[in-house]
C-alpha positions as CSV (number, residue, x, y, z in Angstrom):
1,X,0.0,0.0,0.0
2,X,2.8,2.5,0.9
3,X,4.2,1.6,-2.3
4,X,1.2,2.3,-3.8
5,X,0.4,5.8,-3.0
6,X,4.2,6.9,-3.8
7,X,3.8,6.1,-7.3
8,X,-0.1,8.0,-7.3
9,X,1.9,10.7,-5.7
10,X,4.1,10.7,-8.2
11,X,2.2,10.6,-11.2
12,X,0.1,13.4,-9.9
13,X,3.0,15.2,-9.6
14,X,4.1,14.9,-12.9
15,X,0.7,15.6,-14.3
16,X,0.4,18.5,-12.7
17,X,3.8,19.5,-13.8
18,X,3.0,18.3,-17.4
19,X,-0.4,21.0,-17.5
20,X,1.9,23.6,-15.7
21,X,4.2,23.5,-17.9
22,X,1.7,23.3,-20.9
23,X,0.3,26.0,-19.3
24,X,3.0,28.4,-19.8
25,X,4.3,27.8,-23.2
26,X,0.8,28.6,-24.0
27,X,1.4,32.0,-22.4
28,X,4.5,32.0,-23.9
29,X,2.7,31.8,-27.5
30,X,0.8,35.1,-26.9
31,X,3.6,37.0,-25.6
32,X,5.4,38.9,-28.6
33,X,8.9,40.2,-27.8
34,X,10.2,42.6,-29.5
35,X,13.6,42.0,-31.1
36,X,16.5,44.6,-31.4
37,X,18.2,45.5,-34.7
38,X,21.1,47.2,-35.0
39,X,25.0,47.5,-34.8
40,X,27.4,45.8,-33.2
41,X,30.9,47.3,-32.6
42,X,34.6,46.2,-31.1
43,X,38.1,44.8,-30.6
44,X,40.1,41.7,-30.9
45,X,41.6,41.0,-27.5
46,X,43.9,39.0,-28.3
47,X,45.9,41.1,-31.2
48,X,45.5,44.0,-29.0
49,X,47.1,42.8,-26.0
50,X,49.5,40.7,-27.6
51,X,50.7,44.0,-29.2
52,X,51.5,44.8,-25.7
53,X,53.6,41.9,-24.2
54,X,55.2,40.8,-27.5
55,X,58.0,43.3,-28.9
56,X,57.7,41.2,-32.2
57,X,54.0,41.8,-32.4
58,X,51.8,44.7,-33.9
59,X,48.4,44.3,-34.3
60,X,44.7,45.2,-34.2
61,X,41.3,44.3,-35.4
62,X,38.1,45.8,-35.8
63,X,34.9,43.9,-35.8
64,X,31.4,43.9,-36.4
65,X,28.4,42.6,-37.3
66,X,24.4,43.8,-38.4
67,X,21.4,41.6,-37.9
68,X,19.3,41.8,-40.7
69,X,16.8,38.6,-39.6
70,X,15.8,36.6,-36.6
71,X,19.0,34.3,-37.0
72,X,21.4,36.0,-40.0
73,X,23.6,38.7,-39.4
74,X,26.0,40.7,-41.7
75,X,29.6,40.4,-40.4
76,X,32.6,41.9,-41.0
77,X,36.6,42.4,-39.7
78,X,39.2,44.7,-40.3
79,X,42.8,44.7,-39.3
80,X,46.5,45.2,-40.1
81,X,49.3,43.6,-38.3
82,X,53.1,44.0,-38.2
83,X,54.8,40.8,-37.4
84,X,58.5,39.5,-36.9
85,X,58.9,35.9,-37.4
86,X,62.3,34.5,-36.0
87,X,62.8,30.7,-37.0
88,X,65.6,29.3,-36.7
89,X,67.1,29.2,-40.4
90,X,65.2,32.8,-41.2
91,X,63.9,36.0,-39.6
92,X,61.6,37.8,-41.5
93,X,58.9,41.3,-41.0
94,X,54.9,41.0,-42.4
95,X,53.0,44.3,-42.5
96,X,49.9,44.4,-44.1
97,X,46.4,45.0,-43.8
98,X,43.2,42.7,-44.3
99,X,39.3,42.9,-44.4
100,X,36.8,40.2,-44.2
101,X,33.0,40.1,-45.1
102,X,30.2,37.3,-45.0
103,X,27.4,36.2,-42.7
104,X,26.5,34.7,-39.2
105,X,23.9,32.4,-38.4
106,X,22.8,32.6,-34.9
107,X,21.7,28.4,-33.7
108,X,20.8,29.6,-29.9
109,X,17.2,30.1,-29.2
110,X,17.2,32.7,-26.8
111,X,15.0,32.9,-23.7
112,X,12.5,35.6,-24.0
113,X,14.6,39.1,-25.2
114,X,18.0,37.6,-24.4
115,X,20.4,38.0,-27.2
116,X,23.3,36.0,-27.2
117,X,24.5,33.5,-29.8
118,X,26.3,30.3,-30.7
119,X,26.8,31.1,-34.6
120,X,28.3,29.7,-37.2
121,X,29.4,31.5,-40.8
122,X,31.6,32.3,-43.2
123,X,34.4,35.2,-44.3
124,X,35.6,36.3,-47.8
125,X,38.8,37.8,-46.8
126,X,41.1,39.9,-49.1
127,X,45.4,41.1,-48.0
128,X,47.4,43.4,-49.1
129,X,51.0,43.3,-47.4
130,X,55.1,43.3,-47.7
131,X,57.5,41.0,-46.5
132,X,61.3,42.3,-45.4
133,X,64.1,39.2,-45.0
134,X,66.0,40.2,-42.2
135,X,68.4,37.5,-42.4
136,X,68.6,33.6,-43.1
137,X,71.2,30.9,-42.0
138,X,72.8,28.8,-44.8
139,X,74.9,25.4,-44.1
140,X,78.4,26.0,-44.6
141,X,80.5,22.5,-44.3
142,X,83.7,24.1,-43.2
143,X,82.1,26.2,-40.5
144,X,82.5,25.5,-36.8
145,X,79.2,26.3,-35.8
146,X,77.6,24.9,-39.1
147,X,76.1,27.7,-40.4
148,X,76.4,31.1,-41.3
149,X,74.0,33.6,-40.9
150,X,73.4,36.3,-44.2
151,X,72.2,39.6,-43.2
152,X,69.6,40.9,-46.3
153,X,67.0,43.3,-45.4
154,X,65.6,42.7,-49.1
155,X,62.0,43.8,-49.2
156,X,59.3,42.9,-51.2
157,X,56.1,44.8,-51.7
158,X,52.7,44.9,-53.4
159,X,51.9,41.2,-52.1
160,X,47.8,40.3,-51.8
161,X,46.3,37.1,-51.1
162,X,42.7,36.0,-50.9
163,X,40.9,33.5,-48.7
164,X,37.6,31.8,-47.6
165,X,36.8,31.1,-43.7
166,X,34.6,28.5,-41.8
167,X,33.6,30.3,-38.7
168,X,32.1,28.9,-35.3
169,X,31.9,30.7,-32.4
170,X,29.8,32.4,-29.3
171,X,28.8,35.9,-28.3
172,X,27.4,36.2,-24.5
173,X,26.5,39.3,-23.0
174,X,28.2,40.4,-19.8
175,X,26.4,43.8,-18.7
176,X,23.7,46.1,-20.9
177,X,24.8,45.7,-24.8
178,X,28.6,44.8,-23.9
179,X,29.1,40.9,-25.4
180,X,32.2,39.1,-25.3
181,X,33.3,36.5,-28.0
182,X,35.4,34.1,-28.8
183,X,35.2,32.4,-32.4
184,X,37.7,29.4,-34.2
185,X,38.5,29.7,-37.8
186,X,39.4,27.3,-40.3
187,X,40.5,28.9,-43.9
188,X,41.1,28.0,-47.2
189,X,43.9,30.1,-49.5
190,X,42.4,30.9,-53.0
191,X,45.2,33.4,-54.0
192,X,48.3,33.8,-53.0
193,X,50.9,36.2,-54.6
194,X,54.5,35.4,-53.7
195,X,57.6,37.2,-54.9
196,X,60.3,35.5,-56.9
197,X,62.1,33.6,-54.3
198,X,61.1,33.9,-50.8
199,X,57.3,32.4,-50.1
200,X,54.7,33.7,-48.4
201,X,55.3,32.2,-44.7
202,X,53.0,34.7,-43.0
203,X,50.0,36.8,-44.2
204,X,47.8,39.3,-42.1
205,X,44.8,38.0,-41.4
206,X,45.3,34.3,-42.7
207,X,48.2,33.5,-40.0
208,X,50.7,31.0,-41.0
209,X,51.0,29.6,-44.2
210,X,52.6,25.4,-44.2
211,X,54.2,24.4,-47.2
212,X,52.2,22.6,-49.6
213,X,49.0,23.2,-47.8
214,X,46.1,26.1,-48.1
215,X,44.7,25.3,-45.2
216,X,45.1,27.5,-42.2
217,X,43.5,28.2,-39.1
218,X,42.8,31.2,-36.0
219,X,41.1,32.7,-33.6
220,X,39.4,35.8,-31.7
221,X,38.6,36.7,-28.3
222,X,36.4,39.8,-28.6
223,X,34.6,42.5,-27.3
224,X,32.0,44.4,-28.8
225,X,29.1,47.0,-27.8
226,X,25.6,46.9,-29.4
227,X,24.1,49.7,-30.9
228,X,20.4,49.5,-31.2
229,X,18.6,51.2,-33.8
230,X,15.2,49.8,-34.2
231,X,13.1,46.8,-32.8
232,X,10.6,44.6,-34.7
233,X,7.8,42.2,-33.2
234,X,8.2,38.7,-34.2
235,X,5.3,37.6,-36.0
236,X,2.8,34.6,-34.7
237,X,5.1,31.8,-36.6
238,X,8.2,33.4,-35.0
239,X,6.6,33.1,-31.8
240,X,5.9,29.3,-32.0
241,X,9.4,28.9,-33.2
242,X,10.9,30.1,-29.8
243,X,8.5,27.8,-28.0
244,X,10.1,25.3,-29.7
C-alpha cells in the first residue's frame, strides 16, 4: 500500500507538472517580444594585447556585425598587423592590412529578449602586405658552428592574397549591450601572390602559411558594444518557433 500511493503521488505530480508546464508555453505563445536590430561594434583582444607583451608583435582588429533577420547577421573584420617571425634558419617582418565580409547564423534560441548567440558562418577575406628578409642561415661545411648567418634586409612589396573562412563561435552578453566572443577559424587560400624567391610564410589576417597546404587556421577573443537602432515584433510563426 505505501508503495502504492508513492507512485499516485508521483504521477500526480508529474501531471500537474505536465499541464503547468503546458500552461506556460501557452502563455509564452501570446507574448510577442520585441527584437533589437542594430549594430554591433569592437576589438580583438587577443591582437591587441598581444601587441603589448610581444615586442615582435603589432596588431589590431576591428569587428562587427548587423542583424538583418531573426538568426542571420551581416559580419565583417578589419585589421592590419606587423609581425616579426624569428625561426631558426630565417627572420623575417609581415606588414599588411586585411578585411573580411560574410554572414553569421545565430543556432541559440534565446529565452524571451536575451540575445546572445552560438553562430556559425563564413568570411571572404582579401590582404594586401610586404614581406622584409631580415636574415637567413645557410649550411656551410667548413664552419665551426655549421652555419652562417646572411644579413639581407631585401624587401618585397605589393603582395595580396585571398581566402575563404569556416567560422564557429559564441557571443554572451556580460552587462547592458557589452558581449564578449570568442570564435575558431578554419581557412582556405584561394590566392596567393609570392615574390620570386622567398614564399609567403606569413599573411595578415590568414596567420601562418605550411608548405604545400592552403589550409590555415585562428582565432578571436572579442569584445563588442551593441548599438540598437530599431526593434521589430516577431510575428505569430516566430513566436511558436521560440516555444520550440
Amino acid at each position: 500500500m505505501k508503495h502504492m500511493l508513492k507512485y499516485i503521488f508521483s504521477l500526480v505530480f508529474l501531471l500537474c507538472f505536465s499541464v503547468e508546464n503546458n500552461a506556460q508555453n501557452k502563455a509564452k505563445d501570446t507574448v510577442k517580444i520585441p527584437q533589437r536590430y542594430g549594430l554591433r561594434l569592437g576589438v580583438d583582444l587577443h591582437r591587441l594585447t598581444k601587441s603589448l607583451y610581444d615586442k615582435n608583435y603589432k596588431g589590431l582588429e576591428l569587428v562587427g556585425d548587423y542583424r538583418i533577420t531573426k538568426k542571420f547577421y551581416i559580419s565583417g573584420e578589419l585589421g592590419n598587423e606587423d609581425k616579426t617571425t624569428l625561426d631558426d634558419n630565417i627572420n623575417y617582418t609581415t606588414k599588411g592590412t586585411y578585411f573580411k565580409v560574410g554572414f553569421d547564423f545565430n543556432a541559440y534560441e534565446n529565452w524571451l529578449d536575451m540575445e546572445n548567440m552560438i553562430y556559425v558562418g563564413m568570411r571572404a577575406g582579401v590582404g594586401s602586405f610586404s614581406q622584409k628578409l631580415n636574415s637567413y642561415n645557410i649550411y656551410e661545411p667548413g664552419n665551426f658552428y655549421g652555419t652562417n648567418t646572411i644579413v639581407s634586409g631585401q624587401e618585397f612589396n605589393g603582395l595580396s592574397a585571398s581566402w575563404i573562412e569556416v567560422i564557429s563561435g559564441l557571443k554572451a552578453e556580460v552587462f547592458n549591450n557589452l558581449y564578449v566572443g570568442f570564435s575558431l577559424r578554419l581557412n582556405y587560400l584561394v590566392s596567393n601572390k609570392e615574390p620570386e624567391g622567398f614564399a609567403n610564410l606569413y599573411i595578415p589576417g590568414f596567420n601562418k602559411t605550411y608548405e604545400g597546404s592552403k589550409f590555415g587556421a585562428g582565432f578571436n577573443y572579442t569584445v563588442s558594444y551593441f548599438i540598437p537602432l530599431y526593434k521589430s515584433t516577431p510575428k505569430a510563426k516566430e513566436v511558436k518557433e521560440v516555444k520550440q
